[in-house]
N, C-alpha and C positions, 0 to 999 in steps of 0.2 A: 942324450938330447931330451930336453923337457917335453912333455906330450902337455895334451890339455883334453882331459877327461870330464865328461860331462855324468851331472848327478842323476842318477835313475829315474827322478823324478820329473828333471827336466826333458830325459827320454820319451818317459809317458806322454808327456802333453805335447811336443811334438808329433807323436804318432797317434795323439789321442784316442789310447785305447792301453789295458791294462798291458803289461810287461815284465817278461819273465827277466831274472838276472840269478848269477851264482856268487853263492860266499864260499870261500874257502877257509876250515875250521880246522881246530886242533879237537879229533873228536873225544880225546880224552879230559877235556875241560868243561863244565856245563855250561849249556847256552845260556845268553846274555836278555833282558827281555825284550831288547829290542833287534827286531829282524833287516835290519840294516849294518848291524854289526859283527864283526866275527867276533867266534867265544873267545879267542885268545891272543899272544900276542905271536905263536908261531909263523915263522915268514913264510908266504905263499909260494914265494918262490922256491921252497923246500919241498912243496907236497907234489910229488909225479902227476897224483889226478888233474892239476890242473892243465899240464901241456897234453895230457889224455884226452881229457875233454877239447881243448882247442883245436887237435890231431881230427878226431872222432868229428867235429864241428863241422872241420874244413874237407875231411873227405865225402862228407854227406851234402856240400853246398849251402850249408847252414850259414847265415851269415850273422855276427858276432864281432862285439865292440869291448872295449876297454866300460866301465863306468863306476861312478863312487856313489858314495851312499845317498840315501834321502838328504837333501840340503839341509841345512839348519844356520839362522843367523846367530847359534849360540857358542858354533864352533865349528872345527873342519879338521876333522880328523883325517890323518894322511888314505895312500892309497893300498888296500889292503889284498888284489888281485879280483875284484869282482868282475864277472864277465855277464854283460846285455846278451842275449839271447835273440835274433828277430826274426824269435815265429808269435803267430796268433796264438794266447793261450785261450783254445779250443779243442779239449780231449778227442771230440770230434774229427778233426782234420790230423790228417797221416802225418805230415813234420811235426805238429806238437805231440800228436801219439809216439812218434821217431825218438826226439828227444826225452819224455818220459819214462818212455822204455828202457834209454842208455842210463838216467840217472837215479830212476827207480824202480823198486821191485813192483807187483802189482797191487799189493796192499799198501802202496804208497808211504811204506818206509824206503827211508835210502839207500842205495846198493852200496856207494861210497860215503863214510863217514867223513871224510875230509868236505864235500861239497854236498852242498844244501840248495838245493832248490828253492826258489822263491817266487812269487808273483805279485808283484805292486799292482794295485788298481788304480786305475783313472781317479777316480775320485778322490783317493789319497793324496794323490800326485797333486788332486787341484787345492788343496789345502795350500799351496805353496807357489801357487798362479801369480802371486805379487813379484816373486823372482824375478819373473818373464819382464815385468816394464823396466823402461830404458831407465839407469840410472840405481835401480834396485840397492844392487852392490855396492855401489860407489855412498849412496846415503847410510847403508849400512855401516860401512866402514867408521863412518865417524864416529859413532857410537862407542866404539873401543877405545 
């Protein structure tokens, strides 16, 4: 059944405030420069850590969305298993402490090589605020 998964970035400005999301990677491939993408083209649905973390998510009350990369009007690469995280990223408060703690060590390398941690910031996110008006998509399109 087709889902409809929204861009991380479209995330952010909704909740307007930065947002944590996961990529799930092949970690014997080197990363790609952009952190919106995974290193490779191994399928997510292979790698255990990610129904780990989903498990891990759900028994802690974490709540946790499907979502795809940064938007781009240059292209739309498919859906690669990225998972929206929605805690406040504030090391400060105990759920984001919670979740740090499961996906990294305390020198902020990653416990698990398959999934990478990440945090979009707002501001980011608004570089792509023209999204949001009505019609955005639709006059894009034409372009192609």
């Amino acid at each position: 059944m087709p889902v409809l998964i929204e861009h991380i970035d479209a995330i952010a400005r909704k909740k307007q405030r930065d947002v944590l999301f996961v990529l799930f990677n092949d970690p014997d491939t080197p990363i790609s420069a952009s952190a919106t993408l995974t290193r490779s083209r191994v399928h997510w649905r292979e790698l255990p850590i990610r129904q780990t973390l989903i498990d891990w998510l759900d028994s802690n009350q974490i709540e946790w969305d499907l979502c795809g990369p940064i938007a781009s009007v240059n292209g739309m690469p498919g859906y690669r298993g990225q998972i929206y995280i929605d805690v406040l990223f504030d090391p400060n408060l105990p759920e984001c402490q919670s979740v740090l703690n499961f996906l990294e060590y305390p020198d902020g390398t990653f416990r698990f090589p398959e999934a990478e941690l990440c945090c979009l910031r707002l501001e980011t996110a608004m570089l792509n605020a023209a999204h949001d008006e009505s019609g955005f998509w639709e006059r894009a399109a034409k372009g192609f």
